[in-house]
DOLUM-513607 format. One record per residue (C-alpha): residue number from 1; x, y, z. Coordinates in steps of 0.02 Angstrom, whole numbers, always signed. Example, Ala and Ser with C-alpha at 12.3 -4.5 7.8 and 13.67 -1.06 7.14 Angstrom:
2
@nr 1	xx +615	yy -225	zz +390
@nr 2	xx +684	yy -53	zz +357
***
This chain:
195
@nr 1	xx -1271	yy +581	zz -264
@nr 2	xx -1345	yy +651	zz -113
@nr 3	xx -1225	yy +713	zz -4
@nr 4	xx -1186	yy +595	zz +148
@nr 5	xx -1095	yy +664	zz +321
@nr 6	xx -971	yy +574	zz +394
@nr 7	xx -866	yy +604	zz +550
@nr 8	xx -683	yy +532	zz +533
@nr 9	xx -596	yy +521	zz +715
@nr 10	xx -416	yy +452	zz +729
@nr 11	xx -262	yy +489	zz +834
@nr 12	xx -166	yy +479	zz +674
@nr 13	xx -141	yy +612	zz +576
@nr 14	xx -81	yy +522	zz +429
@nr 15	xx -255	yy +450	zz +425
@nr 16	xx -347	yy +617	zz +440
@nr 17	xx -266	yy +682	zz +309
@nr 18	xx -252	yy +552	zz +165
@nr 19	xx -443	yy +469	zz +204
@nr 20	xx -523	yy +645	zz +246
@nr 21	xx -494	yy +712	zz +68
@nr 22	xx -518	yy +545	zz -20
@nr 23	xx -680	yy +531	zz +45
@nr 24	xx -740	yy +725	zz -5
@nr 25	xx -678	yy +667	zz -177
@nr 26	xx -809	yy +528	zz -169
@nr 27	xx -942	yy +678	zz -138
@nr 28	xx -957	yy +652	zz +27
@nr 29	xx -933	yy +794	zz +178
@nr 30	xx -822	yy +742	zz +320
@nr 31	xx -776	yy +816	zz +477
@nr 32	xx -621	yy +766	zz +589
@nr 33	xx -588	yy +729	zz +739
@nr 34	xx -419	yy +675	zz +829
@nr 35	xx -464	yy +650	zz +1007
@nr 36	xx -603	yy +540	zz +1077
@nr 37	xx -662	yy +695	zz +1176
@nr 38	xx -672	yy +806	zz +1022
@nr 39	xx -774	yy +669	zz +931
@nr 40	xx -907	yy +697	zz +1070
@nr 41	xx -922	yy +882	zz +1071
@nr 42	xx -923	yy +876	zz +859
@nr 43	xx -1055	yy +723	zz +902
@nr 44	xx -1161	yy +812	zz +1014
@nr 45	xx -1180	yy +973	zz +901
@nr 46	xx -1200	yy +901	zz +743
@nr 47	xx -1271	yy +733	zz +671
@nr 48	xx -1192	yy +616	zz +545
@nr 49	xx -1241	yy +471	zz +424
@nr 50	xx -1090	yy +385	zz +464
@nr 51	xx -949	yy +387	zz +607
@nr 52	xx -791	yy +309	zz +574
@nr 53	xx -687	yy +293	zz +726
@nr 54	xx -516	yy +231	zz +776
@nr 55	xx -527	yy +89	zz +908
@nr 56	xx -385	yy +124	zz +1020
@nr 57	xx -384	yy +326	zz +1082
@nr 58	xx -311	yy +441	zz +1228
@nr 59	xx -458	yy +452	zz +1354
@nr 60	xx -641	yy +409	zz +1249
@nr 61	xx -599	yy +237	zz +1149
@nr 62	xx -700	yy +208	zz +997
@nr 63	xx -810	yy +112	zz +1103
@nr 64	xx -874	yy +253	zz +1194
@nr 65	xx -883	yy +337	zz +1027
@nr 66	xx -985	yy +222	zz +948
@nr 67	xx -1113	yy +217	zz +1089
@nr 68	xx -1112	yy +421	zz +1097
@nr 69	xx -1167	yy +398	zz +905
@nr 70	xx -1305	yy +276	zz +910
@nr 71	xx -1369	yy +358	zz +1093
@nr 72	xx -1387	yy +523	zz +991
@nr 73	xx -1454	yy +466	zz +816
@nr 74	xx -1480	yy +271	zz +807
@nr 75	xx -1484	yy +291	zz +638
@nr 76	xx -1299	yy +317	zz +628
@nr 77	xx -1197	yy +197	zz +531
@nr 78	xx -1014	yy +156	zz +628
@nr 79	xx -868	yy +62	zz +557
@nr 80	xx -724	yy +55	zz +692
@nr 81	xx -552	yy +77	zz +626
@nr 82	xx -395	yy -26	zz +717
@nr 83	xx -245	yy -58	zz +714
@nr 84	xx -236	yy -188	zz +833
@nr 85	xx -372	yy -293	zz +776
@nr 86	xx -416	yy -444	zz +918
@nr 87	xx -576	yy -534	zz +889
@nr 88	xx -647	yy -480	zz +1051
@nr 89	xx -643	yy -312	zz +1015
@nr 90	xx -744	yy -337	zz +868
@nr 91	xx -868	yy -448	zz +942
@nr 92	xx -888	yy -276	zz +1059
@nr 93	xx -915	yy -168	zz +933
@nr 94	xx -1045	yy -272	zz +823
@nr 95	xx -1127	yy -326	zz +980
@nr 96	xx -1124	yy -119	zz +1005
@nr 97	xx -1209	yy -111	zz +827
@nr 98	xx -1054	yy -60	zz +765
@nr 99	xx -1093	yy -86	zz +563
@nr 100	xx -916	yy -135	zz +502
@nr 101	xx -751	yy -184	zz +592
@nr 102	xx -577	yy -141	zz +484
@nr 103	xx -395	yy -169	zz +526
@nr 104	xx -262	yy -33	zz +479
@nr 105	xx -187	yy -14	zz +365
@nr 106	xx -312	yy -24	zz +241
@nr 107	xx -311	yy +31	zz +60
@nr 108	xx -402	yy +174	zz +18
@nr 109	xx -506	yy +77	zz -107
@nr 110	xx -558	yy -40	zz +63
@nr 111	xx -615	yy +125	zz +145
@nr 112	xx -730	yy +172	zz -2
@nr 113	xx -795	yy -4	zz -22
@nr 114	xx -837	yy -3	zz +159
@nr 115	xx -905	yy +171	zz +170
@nr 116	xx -1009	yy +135	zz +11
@nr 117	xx -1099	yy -35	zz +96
@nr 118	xx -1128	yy +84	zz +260
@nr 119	xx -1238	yy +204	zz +165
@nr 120	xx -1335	yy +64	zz +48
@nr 121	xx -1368	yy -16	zz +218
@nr 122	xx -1406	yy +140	zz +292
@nr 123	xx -1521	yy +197	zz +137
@nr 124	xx -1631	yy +29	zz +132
@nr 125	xx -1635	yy +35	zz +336
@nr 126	xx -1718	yy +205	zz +290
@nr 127	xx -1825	yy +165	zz +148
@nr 128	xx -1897	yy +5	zz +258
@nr 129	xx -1949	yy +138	zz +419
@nr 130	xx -2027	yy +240	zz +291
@nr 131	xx -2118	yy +100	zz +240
@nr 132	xx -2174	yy +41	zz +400
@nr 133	xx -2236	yy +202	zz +416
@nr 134	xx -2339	yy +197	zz +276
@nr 135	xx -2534	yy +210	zz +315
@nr 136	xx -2617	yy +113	zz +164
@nr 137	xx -2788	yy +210	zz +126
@nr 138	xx -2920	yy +108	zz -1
@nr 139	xx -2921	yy +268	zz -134
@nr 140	xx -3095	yy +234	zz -152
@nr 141	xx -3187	yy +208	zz +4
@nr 142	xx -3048	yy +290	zz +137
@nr 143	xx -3056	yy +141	zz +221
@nr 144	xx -2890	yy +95	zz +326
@nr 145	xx -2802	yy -59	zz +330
@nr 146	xx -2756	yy -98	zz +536
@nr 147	xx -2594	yy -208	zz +509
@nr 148	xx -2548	yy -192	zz +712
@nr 149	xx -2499	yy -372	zz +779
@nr 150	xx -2534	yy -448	zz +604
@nr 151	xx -2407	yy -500	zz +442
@nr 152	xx -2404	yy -311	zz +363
@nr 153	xx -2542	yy -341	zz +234
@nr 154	xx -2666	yy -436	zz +329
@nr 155	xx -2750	yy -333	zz +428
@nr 156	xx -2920	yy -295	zz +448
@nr 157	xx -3016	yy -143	zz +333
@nr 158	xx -3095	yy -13	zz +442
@nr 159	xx -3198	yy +156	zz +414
@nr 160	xx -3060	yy +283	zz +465
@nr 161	xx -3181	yy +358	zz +586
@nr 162	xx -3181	yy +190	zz +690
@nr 163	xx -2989	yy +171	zz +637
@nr 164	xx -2952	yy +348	zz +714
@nr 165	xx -3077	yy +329	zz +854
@nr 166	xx -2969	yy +134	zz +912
@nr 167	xx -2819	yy +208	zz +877
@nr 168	xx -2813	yy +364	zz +952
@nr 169	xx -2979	yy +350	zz +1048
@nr 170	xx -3059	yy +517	zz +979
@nr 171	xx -3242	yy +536	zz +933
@nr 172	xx -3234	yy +573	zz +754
@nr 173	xx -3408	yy +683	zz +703
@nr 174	xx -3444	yy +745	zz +534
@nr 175	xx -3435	yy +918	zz +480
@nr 176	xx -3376	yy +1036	zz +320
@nr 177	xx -3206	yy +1112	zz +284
@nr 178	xx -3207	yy +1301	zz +227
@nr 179	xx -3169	yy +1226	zz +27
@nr 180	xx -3315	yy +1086	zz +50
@nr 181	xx -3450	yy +1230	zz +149
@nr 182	xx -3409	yy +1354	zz -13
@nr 183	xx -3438	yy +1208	zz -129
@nr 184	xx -3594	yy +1137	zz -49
@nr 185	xx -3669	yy +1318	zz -34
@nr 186	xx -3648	yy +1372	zz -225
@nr 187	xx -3737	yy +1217	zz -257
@nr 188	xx -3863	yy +1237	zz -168
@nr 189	xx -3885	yy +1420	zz -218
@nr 190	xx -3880	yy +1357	zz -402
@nr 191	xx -3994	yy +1241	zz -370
@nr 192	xx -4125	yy +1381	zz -310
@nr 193	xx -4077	yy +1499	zz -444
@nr 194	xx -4111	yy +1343	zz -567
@nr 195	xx -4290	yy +1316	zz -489
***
């Protein structure tokens, strides 16, 4: 498994210290946190696949967590942890893009269920932007398919030189590459030796 991060910020020890190591026997690493504020500082230096965060903390709520998480890296998955569950709190959070909403206590066995869904969420969120990034080249011709403000699939064919010169409005003009000039030149000198 590849290794996932994961930042784990509650007020309560107990759950530091029985989820923290449960989780690194899953494979994953996980960093702490038991304030709101150090959550932010750990946040701001380093970045994390997933945040799990306590609802209800001293001064920074898991709120202000969750928004510090998704501000920095988008990408971030976030499941808030409560104790004192109220369905508008977790109408906030997933309104906040928070990815899951769980009450305390929770079984161990919840937390790795949970955790688990984050990251196949997370790994087919990635492997769709990677798609969408995907140029498709004919590997005959070079042409490029232009699927911008079509269905992805249906756009039109174009040389690449009038694909590069729409997209990024650059004259494209034709011209060797050191490997294609030494190519082209022992050809022709064969060619004259041959004669």
């Amino acid at each position: 498994m590849v290794e996932c991060r994961i930042l784990l910020v509650d007020d309560d020890e107990f759950i530091l210290k029985s989820f923290a190591p449960a989780l690194e026997g899953q494979g994953y690493e996980v960093a702490v946190a038991s304030t709101g504020e150090k959550a932010m500082e750990i946040i701001e230096k380093d970045e994390f696949d997933l945040v799990i965060s306590d609802l209800i903390l001293d001064e920074i709520d898991g709120i202000q967590i969750l928004k510090k998480a998704k501000q920095i890296n988008p990408e971030s998955a976030v499941i808030i942890l409560t104790g004192y569950g109220d369905m508008t709190s977790a109408i906030d959070a997933l309104r906040l893009d928070a990815d899951d909403y769980l009450l305390k206590p929770c079984e161990t066995e919840e937390i790795f269920f949970r955790v688990r869904k984050a990251f196949e969420k997370l790994t087919m969120q990635r492997k769709i932007r990677i798609y969408e990034k995907t140029l498709p080249v004919c590997c005959i011709c070079k042409k490029i398919r232009d699927d911008a403000n079509v269905e992805r699939g249906a756009g039109k064919w174009l040389k690449m030189e009038d694909y590069i010169h729409d997209k990024a409005k650059v004259v494209v003009t034709s011209t060797y590459c050191p490997d294609c000039i030494e190519i082209v030149m022992k050809k022709i000198k064969d060619t004259k030796e041959s004669e």
